[in-house]
PDBQT receptor file of N, H, CA, C and O in Angstrom, charges set to zero:
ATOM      1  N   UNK A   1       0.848  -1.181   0.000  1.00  0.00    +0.000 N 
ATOM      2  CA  UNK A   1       0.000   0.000   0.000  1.00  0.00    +0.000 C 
ATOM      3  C   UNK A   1       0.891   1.241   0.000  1.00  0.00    +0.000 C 
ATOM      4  O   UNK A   1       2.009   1.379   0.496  1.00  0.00    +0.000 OA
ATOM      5  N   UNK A   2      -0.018   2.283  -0.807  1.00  0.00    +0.000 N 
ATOM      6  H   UNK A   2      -0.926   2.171  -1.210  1.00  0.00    +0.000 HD
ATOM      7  CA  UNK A   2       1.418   2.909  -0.990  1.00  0.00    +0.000 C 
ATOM      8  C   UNK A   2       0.571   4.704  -0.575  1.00  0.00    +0.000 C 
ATOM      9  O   UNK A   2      -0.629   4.641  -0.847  1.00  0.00    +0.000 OA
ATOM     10  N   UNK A   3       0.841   5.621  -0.217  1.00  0.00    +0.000 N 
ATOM     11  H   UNK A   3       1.815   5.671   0.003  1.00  0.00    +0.000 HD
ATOM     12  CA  UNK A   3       0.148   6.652   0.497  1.00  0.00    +0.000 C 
ATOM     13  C   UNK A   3      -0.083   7.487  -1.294  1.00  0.00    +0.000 C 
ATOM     14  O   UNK A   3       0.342   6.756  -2.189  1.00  0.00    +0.000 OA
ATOM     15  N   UNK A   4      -0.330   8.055  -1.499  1.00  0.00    +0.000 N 
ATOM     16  H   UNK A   4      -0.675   8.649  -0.773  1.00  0.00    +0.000 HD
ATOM     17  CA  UNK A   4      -0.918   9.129  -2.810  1.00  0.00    +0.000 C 
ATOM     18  C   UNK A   4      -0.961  10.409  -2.957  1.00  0.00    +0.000 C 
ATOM     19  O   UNK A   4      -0.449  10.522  -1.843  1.00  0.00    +0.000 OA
ATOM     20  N   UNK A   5      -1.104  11.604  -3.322  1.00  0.00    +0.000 N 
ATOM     21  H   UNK A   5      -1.520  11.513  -4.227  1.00  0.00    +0.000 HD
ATOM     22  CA  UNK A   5      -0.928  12.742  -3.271  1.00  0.00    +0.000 C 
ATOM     23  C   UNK A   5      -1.771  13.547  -2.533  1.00  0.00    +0.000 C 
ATOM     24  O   UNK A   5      -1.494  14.637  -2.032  1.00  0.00    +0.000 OA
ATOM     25  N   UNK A   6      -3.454  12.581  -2.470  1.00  0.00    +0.000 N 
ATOM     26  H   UNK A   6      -3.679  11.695  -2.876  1.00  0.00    +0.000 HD
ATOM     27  CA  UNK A   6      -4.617  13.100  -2.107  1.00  0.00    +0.000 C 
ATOM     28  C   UNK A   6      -4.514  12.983  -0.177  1.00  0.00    +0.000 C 
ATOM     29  O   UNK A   6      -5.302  13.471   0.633  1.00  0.00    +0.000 OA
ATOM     30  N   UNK A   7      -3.297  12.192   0.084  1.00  0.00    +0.000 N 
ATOM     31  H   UNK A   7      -2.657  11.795  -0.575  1.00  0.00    +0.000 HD
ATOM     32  CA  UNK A   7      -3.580  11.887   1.405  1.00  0.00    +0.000 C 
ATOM     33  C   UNK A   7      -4.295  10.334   1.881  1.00  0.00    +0.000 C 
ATOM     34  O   UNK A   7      -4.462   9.985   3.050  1.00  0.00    +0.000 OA
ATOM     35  N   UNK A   8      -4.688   9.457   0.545  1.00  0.00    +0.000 N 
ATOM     36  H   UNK A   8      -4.551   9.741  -0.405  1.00  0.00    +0.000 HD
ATOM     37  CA  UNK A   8      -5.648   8.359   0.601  1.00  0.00    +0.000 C 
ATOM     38  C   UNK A   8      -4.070   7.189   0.532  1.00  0.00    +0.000 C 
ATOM     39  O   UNK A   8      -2.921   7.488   0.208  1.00  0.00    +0.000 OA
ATOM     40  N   UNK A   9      -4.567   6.011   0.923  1.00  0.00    +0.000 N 
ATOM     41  H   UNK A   9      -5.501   5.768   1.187  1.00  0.00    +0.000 HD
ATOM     42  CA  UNK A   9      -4.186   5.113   0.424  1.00  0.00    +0.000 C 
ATOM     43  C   UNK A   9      -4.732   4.151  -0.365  1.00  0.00    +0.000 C 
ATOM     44  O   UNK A   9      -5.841   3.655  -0.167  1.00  0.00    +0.000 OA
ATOM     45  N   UNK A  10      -3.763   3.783  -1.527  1.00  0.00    +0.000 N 
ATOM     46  H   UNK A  10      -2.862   4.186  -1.687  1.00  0.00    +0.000 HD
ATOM     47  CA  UNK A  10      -3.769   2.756  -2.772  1.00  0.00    +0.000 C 
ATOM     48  C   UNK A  10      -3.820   1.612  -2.398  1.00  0.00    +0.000 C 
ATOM     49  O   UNK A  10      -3.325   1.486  -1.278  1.00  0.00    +0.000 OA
ATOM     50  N   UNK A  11      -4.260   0.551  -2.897  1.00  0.00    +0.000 N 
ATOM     51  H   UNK A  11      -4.663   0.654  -3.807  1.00  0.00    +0.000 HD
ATOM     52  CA  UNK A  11      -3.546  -0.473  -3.208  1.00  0.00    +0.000 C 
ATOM     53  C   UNK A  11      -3.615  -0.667  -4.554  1.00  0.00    +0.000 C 
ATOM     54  O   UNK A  11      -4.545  -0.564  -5.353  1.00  0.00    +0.000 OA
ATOM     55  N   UNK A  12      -1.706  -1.164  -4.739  1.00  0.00    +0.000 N 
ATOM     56  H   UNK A  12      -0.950  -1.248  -4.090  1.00  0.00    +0.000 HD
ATOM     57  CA  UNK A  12      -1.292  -0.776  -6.122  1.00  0.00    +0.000 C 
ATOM     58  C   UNK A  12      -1.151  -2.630  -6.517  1.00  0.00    +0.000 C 
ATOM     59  O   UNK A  12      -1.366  -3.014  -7.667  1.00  0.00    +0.000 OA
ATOM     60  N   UNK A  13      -0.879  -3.336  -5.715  1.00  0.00    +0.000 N 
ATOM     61  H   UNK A  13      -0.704  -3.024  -4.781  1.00  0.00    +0.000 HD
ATOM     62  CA  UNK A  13      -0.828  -5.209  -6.128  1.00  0.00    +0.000 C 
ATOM     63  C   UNK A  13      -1.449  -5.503  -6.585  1.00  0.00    +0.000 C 
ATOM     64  O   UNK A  13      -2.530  -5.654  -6.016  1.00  0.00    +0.000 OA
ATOM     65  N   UNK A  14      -1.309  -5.915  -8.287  1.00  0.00    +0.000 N 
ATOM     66  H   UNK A  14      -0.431  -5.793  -8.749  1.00  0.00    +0.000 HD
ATOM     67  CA  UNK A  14      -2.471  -6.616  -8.653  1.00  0.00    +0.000 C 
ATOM     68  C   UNK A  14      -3.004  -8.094  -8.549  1.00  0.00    +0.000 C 
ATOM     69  O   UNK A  14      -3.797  -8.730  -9.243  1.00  0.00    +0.000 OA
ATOM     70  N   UNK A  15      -2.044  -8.502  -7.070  1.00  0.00    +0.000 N 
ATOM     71  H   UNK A  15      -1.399  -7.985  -6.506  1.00  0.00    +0.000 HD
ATOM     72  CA  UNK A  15      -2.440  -9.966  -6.729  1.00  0.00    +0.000 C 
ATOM     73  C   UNK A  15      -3.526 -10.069  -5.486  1.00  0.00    +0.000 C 
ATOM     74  O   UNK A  15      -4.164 -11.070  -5.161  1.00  0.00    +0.000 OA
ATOM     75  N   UNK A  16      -3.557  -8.802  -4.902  1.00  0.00    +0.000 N 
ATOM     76  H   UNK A  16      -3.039  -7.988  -5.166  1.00  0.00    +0.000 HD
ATOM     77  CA  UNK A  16      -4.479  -8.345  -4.190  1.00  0.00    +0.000 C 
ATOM     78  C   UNK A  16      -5.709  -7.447  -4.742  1.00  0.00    +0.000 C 
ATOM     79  O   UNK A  16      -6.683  -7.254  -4.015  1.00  0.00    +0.000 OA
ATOM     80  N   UNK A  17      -5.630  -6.838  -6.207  1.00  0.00    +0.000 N 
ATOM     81  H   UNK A  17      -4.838  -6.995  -6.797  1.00  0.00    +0.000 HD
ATOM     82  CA  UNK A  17      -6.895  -6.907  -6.446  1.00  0.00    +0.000 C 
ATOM     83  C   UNK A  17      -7.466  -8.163  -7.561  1.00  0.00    +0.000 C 
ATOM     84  O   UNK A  17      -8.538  -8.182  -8.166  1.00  0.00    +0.000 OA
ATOM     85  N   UNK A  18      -6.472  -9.067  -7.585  1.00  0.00    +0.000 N 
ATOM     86  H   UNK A  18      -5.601  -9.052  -7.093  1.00  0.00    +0.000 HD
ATOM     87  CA  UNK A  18      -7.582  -9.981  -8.295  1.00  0.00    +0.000 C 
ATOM     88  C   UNK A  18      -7.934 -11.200  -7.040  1.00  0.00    +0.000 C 
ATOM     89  O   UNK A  18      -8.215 -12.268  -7.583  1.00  0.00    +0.000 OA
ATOM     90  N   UNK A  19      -7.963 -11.249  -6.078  1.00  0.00    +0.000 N 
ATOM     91  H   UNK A  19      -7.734 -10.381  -5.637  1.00  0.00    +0.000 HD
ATOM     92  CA  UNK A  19      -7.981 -12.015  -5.136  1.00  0.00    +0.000 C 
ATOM     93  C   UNK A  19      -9.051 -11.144  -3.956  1.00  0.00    +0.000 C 
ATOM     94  O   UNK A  19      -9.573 -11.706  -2.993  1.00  0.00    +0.000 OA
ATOM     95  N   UNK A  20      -9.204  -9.789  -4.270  1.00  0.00    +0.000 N 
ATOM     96  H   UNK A  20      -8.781  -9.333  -5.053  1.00  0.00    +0.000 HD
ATOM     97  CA  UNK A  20     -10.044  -9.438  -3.381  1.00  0.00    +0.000 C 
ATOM     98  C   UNK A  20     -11.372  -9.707  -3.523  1.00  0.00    +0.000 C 
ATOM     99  O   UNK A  20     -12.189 -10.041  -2.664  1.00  0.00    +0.000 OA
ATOM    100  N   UNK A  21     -11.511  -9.523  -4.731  1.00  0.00    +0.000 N 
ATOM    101  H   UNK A  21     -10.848  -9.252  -5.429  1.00  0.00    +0.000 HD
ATOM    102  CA  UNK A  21     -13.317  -9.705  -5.301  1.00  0.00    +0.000 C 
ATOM    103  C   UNK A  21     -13.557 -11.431  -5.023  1.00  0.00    +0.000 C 
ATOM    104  O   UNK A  21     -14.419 -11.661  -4.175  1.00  0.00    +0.000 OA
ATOM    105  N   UNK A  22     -13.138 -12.197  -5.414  1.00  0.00    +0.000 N 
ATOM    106  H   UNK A  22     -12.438 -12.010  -6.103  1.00  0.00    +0.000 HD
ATOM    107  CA  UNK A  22     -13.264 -13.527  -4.927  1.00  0.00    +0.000 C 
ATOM    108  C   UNK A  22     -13.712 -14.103  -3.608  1.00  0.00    +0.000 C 
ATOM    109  O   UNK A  22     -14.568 -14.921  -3.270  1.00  0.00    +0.000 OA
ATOM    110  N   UNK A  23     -12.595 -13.192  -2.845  1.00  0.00    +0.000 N 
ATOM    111  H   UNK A  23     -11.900 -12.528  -3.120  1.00  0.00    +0.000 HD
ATOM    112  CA  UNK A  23     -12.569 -13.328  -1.264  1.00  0.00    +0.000 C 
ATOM    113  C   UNK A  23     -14.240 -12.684  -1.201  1.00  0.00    +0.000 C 
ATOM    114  O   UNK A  23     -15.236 -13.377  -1.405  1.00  0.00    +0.000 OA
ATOM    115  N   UNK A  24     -14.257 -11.187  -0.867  1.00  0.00    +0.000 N 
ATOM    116  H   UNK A  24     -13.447 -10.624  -0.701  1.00  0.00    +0.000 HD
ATOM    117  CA  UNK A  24     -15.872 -10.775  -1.097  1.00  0.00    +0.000 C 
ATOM    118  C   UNK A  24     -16.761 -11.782  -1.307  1.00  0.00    +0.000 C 
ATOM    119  O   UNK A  24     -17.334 -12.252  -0.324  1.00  0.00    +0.000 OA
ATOM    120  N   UNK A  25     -17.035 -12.292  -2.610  1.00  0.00    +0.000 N 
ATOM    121  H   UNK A  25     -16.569 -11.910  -3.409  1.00  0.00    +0.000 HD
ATOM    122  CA  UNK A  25     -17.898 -13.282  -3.260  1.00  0.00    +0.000 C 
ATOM    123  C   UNK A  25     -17.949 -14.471  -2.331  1.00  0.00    +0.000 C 
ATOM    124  O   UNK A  25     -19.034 -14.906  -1.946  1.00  0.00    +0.000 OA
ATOM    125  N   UNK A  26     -17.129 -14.855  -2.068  1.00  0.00    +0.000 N 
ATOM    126  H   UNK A  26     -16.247 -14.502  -2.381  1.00  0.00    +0.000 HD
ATOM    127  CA  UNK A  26     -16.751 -16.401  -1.345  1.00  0.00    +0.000 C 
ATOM    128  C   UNK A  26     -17.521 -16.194   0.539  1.00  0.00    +0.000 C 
ATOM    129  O   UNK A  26     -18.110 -17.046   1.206  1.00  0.00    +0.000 OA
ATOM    130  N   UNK A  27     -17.140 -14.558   0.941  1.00  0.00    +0.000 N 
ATOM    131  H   UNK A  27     -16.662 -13.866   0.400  1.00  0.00    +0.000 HD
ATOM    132  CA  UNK A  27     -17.518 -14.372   2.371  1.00  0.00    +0.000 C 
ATOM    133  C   UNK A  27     -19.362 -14.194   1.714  1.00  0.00    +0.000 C 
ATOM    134  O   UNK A  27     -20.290 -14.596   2.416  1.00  0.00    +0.000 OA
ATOM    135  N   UNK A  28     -19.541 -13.736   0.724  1.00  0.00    +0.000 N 
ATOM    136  H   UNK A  28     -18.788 -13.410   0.153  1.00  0.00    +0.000 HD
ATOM    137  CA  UNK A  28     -21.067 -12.993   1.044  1.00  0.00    +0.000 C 
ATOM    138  C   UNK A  28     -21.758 -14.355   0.578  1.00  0.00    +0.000 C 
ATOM    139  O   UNK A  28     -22.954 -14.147   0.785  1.00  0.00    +0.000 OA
ATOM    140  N   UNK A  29     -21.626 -15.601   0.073  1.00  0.00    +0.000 N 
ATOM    141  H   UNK A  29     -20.654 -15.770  -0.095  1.00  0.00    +0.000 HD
ATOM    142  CA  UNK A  29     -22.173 -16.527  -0.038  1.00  0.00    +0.000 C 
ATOM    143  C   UNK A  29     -22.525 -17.878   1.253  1.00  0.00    +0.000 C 
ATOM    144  O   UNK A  29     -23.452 -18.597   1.626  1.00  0.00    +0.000 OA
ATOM    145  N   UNK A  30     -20.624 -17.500   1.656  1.00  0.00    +0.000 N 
ATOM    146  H   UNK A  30     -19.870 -16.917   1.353  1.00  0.00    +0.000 HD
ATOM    147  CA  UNK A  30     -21.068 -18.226   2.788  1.00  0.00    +0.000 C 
ATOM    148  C   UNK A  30     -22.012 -17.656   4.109  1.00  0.00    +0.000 C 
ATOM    149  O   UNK A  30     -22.451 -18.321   5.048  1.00  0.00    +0.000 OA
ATOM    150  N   UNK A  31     -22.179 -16.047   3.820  1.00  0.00    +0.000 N 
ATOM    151  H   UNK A  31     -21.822 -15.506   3.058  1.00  0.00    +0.000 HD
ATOM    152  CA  UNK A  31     -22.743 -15.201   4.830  1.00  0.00    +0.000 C 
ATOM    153  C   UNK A  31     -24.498 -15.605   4.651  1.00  0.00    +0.000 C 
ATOM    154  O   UNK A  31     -25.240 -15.836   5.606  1.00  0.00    +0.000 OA
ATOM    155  N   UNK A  32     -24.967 -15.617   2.998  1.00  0.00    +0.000 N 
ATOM    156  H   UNK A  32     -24.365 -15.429   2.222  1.00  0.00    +0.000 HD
ATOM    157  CA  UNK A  32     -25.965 -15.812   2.330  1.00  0.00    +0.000 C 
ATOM    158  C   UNK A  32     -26.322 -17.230   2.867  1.00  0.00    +0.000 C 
ATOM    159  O   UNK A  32     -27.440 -17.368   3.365  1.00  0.00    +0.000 OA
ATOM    160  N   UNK A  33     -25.547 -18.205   2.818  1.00  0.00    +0.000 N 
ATOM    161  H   UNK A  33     -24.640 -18.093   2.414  1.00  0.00    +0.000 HD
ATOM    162  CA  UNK A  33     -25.938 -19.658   3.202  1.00  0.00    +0.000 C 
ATOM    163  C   UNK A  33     -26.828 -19.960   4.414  1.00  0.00    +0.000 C 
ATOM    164  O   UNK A  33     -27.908 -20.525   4.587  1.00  0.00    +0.000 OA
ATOM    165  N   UNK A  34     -25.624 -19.144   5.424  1.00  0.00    +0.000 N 
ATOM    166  H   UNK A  34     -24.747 -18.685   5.283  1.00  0.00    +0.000 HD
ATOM    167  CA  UNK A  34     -25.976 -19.246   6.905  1.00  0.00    +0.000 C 
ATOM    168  C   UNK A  34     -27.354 -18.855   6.791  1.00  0.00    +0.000 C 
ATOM    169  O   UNK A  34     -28.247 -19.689   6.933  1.00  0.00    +0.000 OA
ATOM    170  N   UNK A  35     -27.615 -17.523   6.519  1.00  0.00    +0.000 N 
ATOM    171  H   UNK A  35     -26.889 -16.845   6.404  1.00  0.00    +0.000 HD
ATOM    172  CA  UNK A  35     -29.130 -16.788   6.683  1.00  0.00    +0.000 C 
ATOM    173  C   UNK A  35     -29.984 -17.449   6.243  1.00  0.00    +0.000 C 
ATOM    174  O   UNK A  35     -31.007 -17.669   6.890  1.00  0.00    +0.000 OA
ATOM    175  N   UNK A  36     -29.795 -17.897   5.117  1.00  0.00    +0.000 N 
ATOM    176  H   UNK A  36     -28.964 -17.718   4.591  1.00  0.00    +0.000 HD
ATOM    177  CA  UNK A  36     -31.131 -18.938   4.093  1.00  0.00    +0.000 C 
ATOM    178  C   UNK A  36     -31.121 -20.208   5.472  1.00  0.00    +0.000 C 
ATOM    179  O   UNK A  36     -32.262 -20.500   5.830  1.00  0.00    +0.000 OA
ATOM    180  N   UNK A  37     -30.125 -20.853   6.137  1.00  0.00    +0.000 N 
ATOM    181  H   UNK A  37     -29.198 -20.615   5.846  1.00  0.00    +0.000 HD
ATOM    182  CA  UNK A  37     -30.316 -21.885   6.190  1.00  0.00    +0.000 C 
ATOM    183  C   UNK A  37     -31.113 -21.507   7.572  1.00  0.00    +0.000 C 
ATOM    184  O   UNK A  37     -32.081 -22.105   8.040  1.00  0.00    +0.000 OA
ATOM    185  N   UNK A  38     -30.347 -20.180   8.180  1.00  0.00    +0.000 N 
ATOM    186  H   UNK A  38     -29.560 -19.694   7.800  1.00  0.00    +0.000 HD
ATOM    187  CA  UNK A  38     -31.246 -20.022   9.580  1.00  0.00    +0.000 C 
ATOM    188  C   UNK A  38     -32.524 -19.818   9.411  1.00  0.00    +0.000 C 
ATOM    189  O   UNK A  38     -33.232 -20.376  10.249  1.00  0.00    +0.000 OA
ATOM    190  N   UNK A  39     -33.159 -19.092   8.457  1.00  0.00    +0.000 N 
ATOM    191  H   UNK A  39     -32.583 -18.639   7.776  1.00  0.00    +0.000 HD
ATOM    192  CA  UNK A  39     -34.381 -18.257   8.079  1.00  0.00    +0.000 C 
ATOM    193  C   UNK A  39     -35.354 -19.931   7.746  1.00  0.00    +0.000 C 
ATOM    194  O   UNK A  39     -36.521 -20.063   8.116  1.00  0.00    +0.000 OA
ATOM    195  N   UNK A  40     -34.712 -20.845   7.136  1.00  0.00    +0.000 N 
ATOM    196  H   UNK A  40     -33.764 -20.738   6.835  1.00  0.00    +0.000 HD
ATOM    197  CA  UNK A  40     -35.593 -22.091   6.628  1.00  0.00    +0.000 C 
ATOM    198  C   UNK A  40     -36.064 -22.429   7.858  1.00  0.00    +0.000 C 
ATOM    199  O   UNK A  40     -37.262 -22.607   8.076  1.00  0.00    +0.000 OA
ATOM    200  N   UNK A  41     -35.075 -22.544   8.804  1.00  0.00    +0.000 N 
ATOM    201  H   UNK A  41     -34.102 -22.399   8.626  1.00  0.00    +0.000 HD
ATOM    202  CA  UNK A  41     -35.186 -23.389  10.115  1.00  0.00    +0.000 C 
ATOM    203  C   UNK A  41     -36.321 -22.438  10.686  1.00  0.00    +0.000 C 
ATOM    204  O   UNK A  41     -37.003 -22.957  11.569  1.00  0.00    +0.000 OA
ATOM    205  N   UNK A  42     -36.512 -21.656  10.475  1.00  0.00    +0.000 N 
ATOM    206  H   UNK A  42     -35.958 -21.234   9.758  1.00  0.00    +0.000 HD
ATOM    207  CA  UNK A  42     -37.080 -20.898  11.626  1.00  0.00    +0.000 C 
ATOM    208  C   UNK A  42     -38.855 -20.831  10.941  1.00  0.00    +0.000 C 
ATOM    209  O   UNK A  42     -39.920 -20.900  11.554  1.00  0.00    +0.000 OA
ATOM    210  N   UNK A  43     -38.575 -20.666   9.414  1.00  0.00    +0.000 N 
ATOM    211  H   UNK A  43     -37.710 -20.610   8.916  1.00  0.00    +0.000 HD
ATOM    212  CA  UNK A  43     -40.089 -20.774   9.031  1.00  0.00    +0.000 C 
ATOM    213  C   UNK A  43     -40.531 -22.828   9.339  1.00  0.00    +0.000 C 
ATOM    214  O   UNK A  43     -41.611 -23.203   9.795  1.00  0.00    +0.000 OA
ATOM    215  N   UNK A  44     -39.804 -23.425   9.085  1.00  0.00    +0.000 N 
ATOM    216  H   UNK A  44     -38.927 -23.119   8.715  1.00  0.00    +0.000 HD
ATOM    217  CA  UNK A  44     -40.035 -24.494   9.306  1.00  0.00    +0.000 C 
ATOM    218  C   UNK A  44     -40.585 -25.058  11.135  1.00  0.00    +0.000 C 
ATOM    219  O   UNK A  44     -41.227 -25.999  11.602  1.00  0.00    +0.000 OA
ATOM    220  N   UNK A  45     -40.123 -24.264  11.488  1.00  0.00    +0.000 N 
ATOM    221  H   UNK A  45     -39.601 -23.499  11.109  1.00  0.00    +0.000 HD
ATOM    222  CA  UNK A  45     -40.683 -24.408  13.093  1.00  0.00    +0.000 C 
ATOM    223  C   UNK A  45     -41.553 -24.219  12.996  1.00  0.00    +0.000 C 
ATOM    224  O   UNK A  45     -42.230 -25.173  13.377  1.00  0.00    +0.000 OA
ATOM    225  N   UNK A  46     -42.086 -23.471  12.674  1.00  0.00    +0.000 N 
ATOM    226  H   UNK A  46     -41.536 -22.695  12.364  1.00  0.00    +0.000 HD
ATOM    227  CA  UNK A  46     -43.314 -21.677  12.443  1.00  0.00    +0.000 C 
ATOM    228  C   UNK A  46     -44.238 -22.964  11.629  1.00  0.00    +0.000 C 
ATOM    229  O   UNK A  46     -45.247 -23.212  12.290  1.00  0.00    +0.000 OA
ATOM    230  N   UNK A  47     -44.167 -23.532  10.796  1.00  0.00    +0.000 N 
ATOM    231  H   UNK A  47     -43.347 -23.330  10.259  1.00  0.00    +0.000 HD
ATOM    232  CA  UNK A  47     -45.198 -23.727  10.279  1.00  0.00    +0.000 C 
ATOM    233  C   UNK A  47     -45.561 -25.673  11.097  1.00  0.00    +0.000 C 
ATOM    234  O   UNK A  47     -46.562 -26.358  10.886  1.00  0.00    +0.000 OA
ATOM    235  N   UNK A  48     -44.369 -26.028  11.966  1.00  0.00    +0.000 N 
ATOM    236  H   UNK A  48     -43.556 -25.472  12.138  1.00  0.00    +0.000 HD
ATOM    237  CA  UNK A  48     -44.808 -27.260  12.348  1.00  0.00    +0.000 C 
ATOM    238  C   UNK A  48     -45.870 -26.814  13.382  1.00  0.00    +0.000 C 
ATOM    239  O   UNK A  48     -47.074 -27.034  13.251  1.00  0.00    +0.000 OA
ATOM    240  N   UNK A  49     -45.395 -26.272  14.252  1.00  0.00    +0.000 N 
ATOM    241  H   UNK A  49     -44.417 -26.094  14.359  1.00  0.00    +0.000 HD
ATOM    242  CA  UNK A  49     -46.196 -25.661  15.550  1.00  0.00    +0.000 C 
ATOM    243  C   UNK A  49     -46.859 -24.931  14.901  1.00  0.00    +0.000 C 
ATOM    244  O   UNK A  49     -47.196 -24.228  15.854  1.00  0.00    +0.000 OA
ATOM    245  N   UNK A  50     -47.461 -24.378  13.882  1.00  0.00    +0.000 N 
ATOM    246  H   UNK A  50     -47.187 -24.949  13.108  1.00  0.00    +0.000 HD
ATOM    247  CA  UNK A  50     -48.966 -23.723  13.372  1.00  0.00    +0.000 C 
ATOM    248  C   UNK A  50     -49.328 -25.311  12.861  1.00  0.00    +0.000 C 
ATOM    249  O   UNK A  50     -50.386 -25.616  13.411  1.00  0.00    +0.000 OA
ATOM    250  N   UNK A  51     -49.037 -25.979  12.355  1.00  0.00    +0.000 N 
ATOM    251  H   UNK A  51     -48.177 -25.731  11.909  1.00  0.00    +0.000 HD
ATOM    252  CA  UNK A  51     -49.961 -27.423  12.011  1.00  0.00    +0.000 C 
ATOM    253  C   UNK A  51     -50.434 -28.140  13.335  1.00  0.00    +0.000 C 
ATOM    254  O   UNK A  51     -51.493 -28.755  13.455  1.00  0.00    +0.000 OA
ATOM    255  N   UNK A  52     -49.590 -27.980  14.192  1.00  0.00    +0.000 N 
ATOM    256  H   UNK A  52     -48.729 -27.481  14.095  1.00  0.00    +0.000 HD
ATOM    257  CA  UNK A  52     -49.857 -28.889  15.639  1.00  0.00    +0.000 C 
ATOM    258  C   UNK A  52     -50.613 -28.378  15.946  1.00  0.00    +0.000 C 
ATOM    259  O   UNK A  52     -51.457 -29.220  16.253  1.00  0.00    +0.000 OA
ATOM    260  N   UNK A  53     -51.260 -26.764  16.241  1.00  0.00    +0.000 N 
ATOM    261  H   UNK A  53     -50.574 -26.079  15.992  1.00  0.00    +0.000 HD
ATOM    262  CA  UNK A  53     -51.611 -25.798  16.904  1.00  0.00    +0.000 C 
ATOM    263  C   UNK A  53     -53.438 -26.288  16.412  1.00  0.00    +0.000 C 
ATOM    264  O   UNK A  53     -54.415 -26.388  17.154  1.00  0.00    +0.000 OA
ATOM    265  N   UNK A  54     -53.326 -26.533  14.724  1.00  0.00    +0.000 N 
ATOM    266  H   UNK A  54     -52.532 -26.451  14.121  1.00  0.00    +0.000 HD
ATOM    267  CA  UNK A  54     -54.392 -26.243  14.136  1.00  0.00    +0.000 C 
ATOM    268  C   UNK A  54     -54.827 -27.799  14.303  1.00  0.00    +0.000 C 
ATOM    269  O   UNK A  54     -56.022 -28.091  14.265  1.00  0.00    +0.000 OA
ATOM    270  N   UNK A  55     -53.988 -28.631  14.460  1.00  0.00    +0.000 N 
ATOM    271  H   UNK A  55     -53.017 -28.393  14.492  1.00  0.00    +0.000 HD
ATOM    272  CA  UNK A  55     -54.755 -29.947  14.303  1.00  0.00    +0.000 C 
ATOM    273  C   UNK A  55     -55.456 -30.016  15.545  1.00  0.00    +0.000 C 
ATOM    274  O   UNK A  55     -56.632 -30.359  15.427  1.00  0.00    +0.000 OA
ATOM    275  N   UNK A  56     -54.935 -29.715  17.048  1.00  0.00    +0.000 N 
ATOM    276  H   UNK A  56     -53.979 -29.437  17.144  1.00  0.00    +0.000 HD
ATOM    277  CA  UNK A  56     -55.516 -30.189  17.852  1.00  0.00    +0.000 C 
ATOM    278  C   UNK A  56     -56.596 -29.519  18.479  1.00  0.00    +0.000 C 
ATOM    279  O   UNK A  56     -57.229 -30.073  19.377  1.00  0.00    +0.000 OA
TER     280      UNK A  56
């Protein structure tokens, strides 16, 4: 990383920007997984205990 004229820092590696977007992609899927898989679980409760609720 290298500082710039503006006061910002660069990153000038282009082994770190072709490896960053991947990384991104790879975290927001496995982030995406978790949620889908928590969110299933949770409507799936939701609708056993509304069937139990309604049968008896």
């Amino acid at each position: 990383m290298y500082p710039n004229g503006d006061g910002c820092v660069t990153i000038s590696s282009p082994e770190i920007k072709n490896k960053y977007p991947a990384a991104i992609c790879l975290a927001l899927g496995f982030f995406l997984s978790i949620v889908i898989s928590v969110m299933f679980c949770l409507v799936k409760k939701m609708v056993d205990e509304y069937q139990q609720n309604s049968g008896q």
